[in-house]
BAFI-3210 file (N, C-alpha, C; in Angstrom, 3 decimals, decimal comma, padded with zeros to 6 digits):
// residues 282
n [1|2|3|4|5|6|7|8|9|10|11|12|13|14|15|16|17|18|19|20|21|22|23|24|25|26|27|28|29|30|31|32|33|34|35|36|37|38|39|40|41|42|43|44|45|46|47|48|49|50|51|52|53|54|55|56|57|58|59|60|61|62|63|64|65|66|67|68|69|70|71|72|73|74|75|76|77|78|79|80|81|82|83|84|85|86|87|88|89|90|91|92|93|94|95|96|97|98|99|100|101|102|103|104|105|106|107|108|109|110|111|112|113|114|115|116|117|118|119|120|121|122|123|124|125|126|127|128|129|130|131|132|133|134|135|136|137|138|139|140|141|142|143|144|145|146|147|148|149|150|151|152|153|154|155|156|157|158|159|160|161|162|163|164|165|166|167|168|169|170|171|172|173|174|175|176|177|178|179|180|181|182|183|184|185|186|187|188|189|190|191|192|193|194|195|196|197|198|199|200|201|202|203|204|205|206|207|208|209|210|211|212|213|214|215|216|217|218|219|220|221|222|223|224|225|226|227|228|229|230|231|232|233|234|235|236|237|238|239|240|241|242|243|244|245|246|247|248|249|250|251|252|253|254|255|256|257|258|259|260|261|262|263|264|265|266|267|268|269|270|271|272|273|274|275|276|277|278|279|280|281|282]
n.u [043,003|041,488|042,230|040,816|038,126|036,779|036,744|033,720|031,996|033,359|032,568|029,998|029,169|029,274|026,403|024,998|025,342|024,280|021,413|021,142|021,114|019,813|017,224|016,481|016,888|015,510|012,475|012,750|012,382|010,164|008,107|008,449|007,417|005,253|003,851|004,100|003,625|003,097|004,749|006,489|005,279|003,999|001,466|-001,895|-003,025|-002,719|-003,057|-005,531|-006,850|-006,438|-007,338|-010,165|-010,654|-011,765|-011,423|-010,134|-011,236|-012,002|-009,556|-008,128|-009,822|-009,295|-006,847|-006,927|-007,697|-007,091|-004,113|-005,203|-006,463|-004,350|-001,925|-002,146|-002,780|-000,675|001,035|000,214|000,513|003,143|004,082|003,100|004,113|006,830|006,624|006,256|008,705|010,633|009,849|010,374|013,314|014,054|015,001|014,331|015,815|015,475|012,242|012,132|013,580|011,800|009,484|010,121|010,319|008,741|010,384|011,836|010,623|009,556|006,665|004,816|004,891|004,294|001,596|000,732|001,132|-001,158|-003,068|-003,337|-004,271|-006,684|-008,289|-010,748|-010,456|-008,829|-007,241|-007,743|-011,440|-011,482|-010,589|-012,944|-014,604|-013,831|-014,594|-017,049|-018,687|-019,523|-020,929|-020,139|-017,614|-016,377|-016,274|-013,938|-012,655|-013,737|-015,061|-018,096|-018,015|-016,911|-016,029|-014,728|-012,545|-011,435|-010,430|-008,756|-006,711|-005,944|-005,239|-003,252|-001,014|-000,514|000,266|002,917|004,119|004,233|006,738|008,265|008,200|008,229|011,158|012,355|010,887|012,207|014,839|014,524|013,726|015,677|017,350|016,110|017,130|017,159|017,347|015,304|012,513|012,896|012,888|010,200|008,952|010,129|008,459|006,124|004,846|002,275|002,698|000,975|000,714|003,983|004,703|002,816|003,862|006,734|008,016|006,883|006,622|009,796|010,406|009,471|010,992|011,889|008,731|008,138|009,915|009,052|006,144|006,738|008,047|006,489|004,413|004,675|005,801|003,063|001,525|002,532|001,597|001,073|001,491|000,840|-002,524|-002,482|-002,240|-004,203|-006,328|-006,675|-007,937|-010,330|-009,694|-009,349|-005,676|-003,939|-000,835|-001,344|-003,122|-001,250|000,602|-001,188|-001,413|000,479|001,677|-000,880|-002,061|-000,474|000,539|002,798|002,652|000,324|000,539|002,845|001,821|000,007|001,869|003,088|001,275|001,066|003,050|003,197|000,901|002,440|004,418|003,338|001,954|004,505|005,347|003,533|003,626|006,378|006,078|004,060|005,075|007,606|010,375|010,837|013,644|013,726|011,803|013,144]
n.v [017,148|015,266|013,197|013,042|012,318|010,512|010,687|011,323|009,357|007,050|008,022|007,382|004,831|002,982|003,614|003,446|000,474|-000,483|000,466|-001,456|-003,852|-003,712|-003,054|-002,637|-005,302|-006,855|-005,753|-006,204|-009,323|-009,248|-008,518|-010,937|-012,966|-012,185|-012,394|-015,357|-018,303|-021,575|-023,976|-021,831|-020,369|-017,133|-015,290|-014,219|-014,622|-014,983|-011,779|-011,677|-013,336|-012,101|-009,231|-010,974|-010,546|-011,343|-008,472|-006,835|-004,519|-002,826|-002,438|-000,860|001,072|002,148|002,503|004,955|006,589|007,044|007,844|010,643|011,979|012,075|012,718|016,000|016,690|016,291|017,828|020,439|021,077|020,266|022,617|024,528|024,366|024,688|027,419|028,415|027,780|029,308|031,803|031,918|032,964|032,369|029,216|027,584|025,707|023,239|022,742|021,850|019,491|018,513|018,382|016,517|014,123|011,998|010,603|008,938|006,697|003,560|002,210|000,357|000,404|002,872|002,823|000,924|002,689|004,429|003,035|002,455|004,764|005,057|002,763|000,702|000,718|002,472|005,959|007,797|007,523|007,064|010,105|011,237|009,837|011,069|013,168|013,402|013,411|010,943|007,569|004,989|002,567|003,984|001,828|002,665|001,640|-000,652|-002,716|-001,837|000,881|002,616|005,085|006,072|004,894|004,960|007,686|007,793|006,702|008,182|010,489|009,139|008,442|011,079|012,073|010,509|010,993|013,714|014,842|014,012|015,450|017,986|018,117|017,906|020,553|021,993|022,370|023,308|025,832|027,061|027,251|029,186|032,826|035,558|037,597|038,050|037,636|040,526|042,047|042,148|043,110|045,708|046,671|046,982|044,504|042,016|039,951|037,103|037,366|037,678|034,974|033,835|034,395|034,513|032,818|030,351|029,643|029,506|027,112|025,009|023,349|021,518|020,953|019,057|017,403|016,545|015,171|013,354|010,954|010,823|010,054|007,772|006,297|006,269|005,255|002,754|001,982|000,287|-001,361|000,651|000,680|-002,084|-002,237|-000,641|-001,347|-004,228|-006,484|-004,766|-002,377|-002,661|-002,157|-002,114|-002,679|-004,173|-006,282|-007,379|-008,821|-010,246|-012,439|-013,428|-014,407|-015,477|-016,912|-018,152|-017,456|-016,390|-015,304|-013,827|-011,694|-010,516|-009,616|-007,640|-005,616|-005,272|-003,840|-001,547|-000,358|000,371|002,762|004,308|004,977|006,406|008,386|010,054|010,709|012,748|014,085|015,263|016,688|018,920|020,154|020,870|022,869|026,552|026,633|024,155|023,941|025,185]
n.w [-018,321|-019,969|-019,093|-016,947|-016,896|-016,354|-013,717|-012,660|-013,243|-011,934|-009,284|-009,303|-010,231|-007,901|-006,682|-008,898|-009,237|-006,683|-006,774|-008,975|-007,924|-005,937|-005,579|-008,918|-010,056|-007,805|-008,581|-010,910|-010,814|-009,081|-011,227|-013,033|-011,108|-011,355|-013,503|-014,599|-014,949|-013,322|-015,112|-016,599|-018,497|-020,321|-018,299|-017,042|-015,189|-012,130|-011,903|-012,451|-010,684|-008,439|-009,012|-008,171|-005,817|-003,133|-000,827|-003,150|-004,455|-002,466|-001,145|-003,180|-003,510|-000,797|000,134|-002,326|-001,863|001,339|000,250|-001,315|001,018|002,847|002,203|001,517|003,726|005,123|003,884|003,912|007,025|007,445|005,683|007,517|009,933|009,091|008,039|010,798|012,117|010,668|011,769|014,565|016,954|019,098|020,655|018,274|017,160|019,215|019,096|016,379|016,739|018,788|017,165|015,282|016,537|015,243|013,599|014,480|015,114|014,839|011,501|012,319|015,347|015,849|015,209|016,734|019,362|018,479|019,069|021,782|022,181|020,860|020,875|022,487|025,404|025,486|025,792|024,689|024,656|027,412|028,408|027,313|028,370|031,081|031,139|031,335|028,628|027,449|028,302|028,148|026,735|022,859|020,254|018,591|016,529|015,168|012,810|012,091|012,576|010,054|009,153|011,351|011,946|009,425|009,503|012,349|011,550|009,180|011,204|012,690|010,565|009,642|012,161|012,420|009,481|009,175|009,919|008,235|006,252|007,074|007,540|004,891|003,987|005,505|004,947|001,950|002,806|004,046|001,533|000,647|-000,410|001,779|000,619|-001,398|-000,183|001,894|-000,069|-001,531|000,728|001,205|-000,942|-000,292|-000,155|001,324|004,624|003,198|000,439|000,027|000,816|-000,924|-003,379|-003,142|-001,990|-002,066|-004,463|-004,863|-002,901|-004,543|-005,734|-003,482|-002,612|-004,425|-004,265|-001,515|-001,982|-003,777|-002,385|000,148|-001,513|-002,773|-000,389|001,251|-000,646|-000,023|002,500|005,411|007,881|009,802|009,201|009,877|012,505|013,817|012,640|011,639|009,249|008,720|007,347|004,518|002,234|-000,475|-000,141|002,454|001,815|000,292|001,748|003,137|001,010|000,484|003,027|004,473|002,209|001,266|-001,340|-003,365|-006,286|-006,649|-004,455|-005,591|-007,659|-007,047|-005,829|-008,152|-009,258|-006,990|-007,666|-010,152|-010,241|-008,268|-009,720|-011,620|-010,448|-009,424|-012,409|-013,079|-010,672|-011,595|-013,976|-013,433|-011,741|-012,766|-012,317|-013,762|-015,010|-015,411|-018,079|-019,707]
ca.u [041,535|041,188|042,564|039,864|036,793|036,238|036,198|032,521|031,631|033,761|031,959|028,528|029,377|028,723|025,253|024,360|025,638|023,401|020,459|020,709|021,421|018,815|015,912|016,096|016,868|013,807|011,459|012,446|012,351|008,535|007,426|008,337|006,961|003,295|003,758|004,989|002,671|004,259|005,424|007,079|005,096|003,541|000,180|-002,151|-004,077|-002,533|-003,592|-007,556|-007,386|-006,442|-008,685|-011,304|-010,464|-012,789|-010,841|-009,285|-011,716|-011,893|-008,271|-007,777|-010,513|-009,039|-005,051|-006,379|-008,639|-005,656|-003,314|-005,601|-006,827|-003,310|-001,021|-002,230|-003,048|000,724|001,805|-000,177|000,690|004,323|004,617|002,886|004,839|008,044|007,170|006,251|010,132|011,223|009,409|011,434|014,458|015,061|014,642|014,362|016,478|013,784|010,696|012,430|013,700|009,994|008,317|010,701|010,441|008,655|010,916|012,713|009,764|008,837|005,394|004,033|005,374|003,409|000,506|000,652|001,003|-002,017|-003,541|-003,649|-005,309|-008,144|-008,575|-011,867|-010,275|-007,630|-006,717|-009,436|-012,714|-011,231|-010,603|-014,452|-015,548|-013,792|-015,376|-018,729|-019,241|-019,733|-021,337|-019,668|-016,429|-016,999|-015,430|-013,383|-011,737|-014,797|-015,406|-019,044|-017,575|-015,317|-015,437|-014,196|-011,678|-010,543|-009,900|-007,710|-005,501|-005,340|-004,341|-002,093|-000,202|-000,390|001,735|003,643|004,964|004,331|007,821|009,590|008,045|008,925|012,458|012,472|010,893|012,661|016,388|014,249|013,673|017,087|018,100|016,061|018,272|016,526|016,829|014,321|011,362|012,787|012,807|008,810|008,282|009,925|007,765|004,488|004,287|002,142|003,228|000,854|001,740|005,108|004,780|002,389|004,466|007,947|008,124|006,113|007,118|011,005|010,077|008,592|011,501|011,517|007,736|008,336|010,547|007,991|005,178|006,862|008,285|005,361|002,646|005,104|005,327|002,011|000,310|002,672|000,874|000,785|001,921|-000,380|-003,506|-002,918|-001,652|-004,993|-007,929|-006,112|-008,484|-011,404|-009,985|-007,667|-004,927|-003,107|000,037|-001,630|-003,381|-000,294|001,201|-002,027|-001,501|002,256|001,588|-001,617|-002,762|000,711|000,575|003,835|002,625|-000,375|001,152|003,866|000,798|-000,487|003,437|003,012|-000,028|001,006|004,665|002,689|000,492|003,431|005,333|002,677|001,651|005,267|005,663|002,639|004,386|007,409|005,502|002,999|005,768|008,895|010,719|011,075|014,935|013,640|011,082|013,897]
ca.v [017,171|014,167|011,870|013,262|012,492|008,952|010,931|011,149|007,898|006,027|008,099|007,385|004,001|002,447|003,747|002,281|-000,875|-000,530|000,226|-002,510|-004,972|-003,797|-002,294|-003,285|-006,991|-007,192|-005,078|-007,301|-010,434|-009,441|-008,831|-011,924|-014,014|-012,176|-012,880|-016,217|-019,329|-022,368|-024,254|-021,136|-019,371|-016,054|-015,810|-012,954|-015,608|-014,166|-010,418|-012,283|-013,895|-010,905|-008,861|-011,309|-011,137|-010,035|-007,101|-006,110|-003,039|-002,315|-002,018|000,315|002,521|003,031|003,372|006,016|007,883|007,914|008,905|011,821|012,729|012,433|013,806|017,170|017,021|016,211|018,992|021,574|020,713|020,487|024,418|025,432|024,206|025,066|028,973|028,865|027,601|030,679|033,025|031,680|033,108|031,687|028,172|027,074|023,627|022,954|022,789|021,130|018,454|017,838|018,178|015,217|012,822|010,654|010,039|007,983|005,739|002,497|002,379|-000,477|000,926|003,996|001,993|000,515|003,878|005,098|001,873|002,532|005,642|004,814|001,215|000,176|001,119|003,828|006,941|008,827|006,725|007,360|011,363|011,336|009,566|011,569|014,979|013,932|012,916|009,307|006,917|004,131|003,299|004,095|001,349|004,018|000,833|-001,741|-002,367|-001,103|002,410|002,695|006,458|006,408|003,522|005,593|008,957|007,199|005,813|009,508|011,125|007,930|008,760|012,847|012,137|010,126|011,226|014,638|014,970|013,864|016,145|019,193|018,000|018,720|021,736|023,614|022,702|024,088|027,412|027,577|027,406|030,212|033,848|036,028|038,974|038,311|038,169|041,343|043,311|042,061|043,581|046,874|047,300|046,697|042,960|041,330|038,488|036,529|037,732|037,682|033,592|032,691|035,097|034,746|031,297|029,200|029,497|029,284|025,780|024,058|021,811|020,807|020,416|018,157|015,754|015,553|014,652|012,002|010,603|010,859|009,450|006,258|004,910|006,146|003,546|001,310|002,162|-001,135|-001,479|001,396|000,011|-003,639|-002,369|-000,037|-001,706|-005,403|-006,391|-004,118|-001,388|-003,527|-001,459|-002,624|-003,340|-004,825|-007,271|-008,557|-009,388|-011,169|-013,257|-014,471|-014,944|-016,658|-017,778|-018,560|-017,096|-015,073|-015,030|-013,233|-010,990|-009,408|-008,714|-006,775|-005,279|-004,753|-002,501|-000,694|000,469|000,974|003,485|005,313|005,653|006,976|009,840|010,314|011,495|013,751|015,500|015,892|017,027|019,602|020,814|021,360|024,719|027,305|026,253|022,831|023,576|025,670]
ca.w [-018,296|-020,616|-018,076|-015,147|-017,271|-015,598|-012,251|-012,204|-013,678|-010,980|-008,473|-009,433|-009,941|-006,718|-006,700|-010,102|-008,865|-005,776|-007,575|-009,709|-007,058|-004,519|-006,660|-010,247|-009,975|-007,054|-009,320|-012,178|-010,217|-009,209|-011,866|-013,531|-010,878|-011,286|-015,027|-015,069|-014,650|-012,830|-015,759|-016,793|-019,726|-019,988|-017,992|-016,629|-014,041|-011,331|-012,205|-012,486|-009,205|-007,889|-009,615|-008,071|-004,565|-002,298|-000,755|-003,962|-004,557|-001,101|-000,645|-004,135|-003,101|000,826|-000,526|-003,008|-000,912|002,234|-000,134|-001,609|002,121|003,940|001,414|001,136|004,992|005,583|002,989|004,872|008,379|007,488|005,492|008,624|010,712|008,711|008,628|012,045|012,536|010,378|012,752|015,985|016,827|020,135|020,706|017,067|017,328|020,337|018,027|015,120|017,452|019,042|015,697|014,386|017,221|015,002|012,808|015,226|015,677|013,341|011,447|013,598|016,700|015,520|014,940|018,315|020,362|018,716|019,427|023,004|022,111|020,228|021,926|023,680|027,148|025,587|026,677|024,046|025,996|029,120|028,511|027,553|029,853|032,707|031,078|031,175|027,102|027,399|029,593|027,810|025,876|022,203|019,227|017,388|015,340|014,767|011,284|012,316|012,395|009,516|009,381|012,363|011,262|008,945|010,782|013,412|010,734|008,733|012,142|012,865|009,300|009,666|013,336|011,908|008,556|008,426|010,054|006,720|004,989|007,283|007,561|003,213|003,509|005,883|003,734|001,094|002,982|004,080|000,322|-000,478|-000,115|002,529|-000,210|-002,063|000,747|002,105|-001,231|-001,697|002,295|000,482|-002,480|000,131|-000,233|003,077|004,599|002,550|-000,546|-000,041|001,178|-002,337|-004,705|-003,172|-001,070|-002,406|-006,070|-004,747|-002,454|-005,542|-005,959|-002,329|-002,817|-005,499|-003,489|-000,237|-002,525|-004,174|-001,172|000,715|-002,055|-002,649|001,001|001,152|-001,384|000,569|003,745|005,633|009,116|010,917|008,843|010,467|013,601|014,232|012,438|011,045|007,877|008,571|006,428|003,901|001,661|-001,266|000,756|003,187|000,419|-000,612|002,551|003,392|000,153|000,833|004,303|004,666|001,324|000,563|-002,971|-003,625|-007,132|-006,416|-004,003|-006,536|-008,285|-005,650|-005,633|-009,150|-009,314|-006,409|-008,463|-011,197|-009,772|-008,135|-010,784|-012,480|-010,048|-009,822|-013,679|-012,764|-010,223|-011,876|-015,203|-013,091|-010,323|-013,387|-012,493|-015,177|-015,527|-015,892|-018,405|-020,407]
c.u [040,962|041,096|041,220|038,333|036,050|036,059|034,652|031,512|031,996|032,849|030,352|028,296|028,976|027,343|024,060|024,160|024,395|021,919|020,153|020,458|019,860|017,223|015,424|015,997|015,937|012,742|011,139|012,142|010,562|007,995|007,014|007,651|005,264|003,237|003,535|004,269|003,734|005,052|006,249|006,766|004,126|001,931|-000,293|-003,657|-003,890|-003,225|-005,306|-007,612|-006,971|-007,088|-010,134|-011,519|-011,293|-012,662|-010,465|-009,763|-011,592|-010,874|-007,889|-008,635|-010,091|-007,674|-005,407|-006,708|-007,848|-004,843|-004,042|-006,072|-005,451|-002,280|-001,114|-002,508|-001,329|001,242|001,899|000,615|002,165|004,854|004,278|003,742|006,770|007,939|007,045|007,938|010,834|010,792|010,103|012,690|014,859|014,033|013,879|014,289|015,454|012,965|011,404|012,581|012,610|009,380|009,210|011,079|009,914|009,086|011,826|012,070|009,091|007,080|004,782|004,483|004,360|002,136|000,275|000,389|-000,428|-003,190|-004,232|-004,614|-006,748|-009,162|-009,643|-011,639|-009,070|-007,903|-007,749|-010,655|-012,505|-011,222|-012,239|-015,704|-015,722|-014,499|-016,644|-019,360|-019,580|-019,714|-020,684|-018,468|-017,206|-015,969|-015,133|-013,160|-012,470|-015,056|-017,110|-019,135|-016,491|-015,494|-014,600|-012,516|-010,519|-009,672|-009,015|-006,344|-005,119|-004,286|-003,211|-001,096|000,151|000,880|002,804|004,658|004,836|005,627|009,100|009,628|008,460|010,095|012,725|012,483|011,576|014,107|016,144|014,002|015,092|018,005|017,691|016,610|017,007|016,093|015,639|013,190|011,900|012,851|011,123|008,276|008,491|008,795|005,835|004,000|003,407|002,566|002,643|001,287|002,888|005,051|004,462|003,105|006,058|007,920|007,827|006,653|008,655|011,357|009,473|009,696|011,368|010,424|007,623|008,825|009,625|007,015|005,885|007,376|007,271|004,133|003,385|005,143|003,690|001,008|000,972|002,117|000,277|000,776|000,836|-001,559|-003,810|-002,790|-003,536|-006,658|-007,502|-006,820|-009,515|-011,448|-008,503|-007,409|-004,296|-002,266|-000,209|-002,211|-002,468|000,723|000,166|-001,471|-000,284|001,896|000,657|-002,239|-001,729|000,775|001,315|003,441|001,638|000,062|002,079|002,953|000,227|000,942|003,430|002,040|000,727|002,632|004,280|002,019|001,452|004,292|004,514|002,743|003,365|005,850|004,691|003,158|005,543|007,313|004,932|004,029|007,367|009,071|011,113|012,743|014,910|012,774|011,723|014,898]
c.v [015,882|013,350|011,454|012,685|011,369|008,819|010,143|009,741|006,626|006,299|007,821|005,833|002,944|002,717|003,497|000,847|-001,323|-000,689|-001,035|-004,203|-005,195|-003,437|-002,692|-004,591|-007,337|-007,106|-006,245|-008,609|-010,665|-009,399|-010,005|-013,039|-013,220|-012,378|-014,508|-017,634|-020,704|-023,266|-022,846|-020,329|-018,181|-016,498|-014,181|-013,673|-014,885|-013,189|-010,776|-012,858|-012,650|-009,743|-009,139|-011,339|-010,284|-008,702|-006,498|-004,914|-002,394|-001,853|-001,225|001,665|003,410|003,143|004,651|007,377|008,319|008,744|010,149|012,471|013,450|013,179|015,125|017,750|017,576|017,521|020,673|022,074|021,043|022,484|024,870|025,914|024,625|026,245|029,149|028,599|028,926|031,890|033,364|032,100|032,658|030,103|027,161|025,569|022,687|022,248|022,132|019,623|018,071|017,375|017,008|013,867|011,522|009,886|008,913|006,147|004,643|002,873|001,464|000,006|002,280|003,427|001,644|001,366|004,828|004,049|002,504|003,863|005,651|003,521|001,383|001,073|001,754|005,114|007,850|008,346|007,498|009,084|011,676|011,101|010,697|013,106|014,575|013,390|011,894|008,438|005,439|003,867|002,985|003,151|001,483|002,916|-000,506|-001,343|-001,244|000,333|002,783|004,437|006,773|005,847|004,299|006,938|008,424|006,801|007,081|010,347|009,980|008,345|010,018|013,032|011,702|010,379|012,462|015,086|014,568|015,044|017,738|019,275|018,587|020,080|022,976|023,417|023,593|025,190|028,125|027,899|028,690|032,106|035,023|037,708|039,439|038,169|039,877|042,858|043,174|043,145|045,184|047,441|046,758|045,134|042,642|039,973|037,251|036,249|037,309|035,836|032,827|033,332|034,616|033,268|030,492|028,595|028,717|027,474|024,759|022,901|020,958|019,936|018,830|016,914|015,152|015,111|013,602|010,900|010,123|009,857|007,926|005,836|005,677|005,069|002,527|001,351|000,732|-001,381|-000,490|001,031|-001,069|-003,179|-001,457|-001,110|-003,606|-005,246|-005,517|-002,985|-001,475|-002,229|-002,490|-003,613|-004,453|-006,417|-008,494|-009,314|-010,593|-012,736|-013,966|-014,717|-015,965|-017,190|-018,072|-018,783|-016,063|-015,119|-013,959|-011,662|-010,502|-009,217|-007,652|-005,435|-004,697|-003,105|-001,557|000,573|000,786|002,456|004,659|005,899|006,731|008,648|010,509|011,185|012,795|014,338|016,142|016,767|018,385|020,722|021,002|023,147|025,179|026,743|025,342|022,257|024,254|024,434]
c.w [-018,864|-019,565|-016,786|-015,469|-016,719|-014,053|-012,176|-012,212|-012,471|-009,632|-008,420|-009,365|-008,780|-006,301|-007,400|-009,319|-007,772|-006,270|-008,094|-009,262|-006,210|-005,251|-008,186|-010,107|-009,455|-007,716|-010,237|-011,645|-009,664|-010,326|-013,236|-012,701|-010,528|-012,520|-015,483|-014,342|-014,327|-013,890|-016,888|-018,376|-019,153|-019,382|-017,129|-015,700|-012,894|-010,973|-011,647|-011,016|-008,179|-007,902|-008,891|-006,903|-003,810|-001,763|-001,609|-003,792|-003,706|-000,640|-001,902|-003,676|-001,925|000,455|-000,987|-001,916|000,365|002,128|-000,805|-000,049|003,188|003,276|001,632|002,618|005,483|005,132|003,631|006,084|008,138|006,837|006,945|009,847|010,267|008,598|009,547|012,381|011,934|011,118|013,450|015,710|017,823|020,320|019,849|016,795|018,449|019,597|017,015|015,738|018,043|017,685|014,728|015,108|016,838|014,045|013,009|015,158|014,480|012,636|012,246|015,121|016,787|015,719|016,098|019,322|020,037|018,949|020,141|023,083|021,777|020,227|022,381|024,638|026,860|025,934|025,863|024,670|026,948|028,844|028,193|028,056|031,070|031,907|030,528|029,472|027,013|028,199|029,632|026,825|024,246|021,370|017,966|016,057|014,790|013,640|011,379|012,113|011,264|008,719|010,395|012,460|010,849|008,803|011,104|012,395|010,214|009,929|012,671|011,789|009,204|010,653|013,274|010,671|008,122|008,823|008,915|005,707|005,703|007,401|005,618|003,371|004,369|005,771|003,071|001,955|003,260|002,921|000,038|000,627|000,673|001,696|-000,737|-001,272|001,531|000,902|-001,562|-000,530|001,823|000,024|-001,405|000,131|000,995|003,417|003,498|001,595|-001,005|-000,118|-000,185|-003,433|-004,553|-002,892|-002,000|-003,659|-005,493|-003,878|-003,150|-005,671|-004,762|-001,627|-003,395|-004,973|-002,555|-000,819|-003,221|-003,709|-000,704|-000,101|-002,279|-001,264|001,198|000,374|-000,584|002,231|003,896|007,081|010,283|010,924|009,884|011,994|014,719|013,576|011,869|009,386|007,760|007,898|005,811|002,706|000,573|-000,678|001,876|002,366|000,089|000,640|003,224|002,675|000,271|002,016|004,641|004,195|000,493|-001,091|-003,269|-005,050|-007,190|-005,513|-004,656|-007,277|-007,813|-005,996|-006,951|-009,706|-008,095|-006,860|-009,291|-011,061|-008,785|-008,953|-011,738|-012,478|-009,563|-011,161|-013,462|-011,719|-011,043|-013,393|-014,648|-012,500|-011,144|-012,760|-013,627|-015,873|-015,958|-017,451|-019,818|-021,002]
res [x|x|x|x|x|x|x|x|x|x|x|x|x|x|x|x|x|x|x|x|x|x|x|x|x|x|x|x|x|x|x|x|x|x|x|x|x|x|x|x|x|x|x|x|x|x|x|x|x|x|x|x|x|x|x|x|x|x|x|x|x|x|x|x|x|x|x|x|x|x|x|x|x|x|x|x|x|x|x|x|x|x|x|x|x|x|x|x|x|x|x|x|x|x|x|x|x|x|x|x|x|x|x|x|x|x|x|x|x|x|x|x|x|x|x|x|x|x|x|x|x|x|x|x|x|x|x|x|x|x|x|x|x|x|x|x|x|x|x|x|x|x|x|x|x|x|x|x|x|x|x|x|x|x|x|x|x|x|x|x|x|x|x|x|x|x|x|x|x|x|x|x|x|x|x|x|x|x|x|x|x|x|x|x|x|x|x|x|x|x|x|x|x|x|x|x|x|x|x|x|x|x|x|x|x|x|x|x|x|x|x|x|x|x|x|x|x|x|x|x|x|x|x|x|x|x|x|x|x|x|x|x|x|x|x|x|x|x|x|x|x|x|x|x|x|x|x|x|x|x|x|x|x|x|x|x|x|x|x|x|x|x|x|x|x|x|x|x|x|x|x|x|x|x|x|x|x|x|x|x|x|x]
***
């Protein structure tokens, strides 16, 4: 037994290593160069010119407000769609396989296909045209309209990633033991019931993962943004790719990079603080 104890250590091993290679070292590597003024002492200039930038606010206020609108959209959409899969008994694998076709598909590629939809002369215009609603096409994605702006981009992100999050939750239903919803159906439970007393509680860790999943590439929400509206409804992420790219300021930009890890990590501890299971809190 002595001898075996360096099993687990060797096996974990290679995933430290990874980590530290691919993730820590980067992390640390930004955030020394948003710290770190060109003759090489501490500095918080960066942070201030970033701070001062005309989109900054604009792009904290539309990150938070996506991720508080699409999150909880996604969360929905996906239980729904994951007890409707526990209903089915024939042609199950069907419907799981549709409802995860877009997991196949990039975020700019995403971005692009709903393009064509919500385009000048896309395929939404044209369906309201041909039924009579509109005499002209309407410009869903002109800053002019940025309700509209920002719709297109929520349902752009909903089609897109609520398929990660029903792939989680319906492991998590498969984990949980079919006993205990049919001993609730006994004792009079109704389906509801049974779903917020029995389910729900028992899918909390699974919860736990698609929300923190989900709300980190969410603040990094970048690629559908540019691909549907460009700067007219700027994001964090988007921000900082601006700033390395065409105001060639990678210092500024891991600032950008900075705040937006900061802010995940954050609401991160807040799920995992809010969404502990009883075993966890023992």
């Amino acid at each position: 037994m002595q001898r075996g104890r360096w099993i687990p250590y060797a096996l974990i091993t290679p995933s430290i290593i990874f980590l530290l290679l691919f993730f820590a070292w980067p992390v640390f590597e930004a955030v020394l160069l948003a710290l770190r003024a060109p003759d090489g002492s501490f500095t918080l200039t960066h942070f201030q010119r970033m701070s001062r930038d005309l989109f900054f606010m604009d792009a904290v206020r539309n990150t938070i407000v996506l991720v508080i609108v699409t999150i909880p959209l996604q969360i929905v959409l996906a239980l729904c769609m994951a007890m409707l899969l526990q209903g089915i008994s024939r042609g199950r694998d069907l419907f799981l396989y549709v409802w995860t076709i877009p997991l196949g598909i990039s975020d700019l590629a995403a971005g692009i296909v709903w393009l064509t939809i919500f385009t000048e002369r896309g395929y939404l215009n044209s369906f309201l045209h041909w039924i009579g609603l509109m005499d002209r096409p309407q410009l869903w994605l002109s800053h002019e309209m940025p309700v509209a702006l920002f719709i297109s981009v929520v349902v752009a992100e909903a089609w897109r990633a609520t398929a990660i999050v029903l792939v989680i939750l319906v492991a998590g239903l498969q984990l949980i033991p079919k006993e205990y919803g049919e001993a609730a159906e006994v004792f009079g439970a109704t389906p509801w019931r049974r779903f917020w007393k029995v389910t729900l509680p028992l899918l909390k860790p699974s919860l736990q993962v698609a929300l923190i999943l989900r709300t980190i590439a969410a603040f990094g929400v970048f690629a559908v943004v540019v691909a549907l509206g460009g700067r007219n409804l700027p994001v964090l992420a988007g921000e900082a790719f601006f700033w390395y790219s065409l105001y060639r300021s990678p210092a500024v930009a891991s600032a950008y990079a900075v705040i937006i890890m900061g802010i995940s990590m954050a609401i991160t501890v807040v799920y995992l603080r809010l969404l502990r299971s009883r075993q966890e809190e023992v």
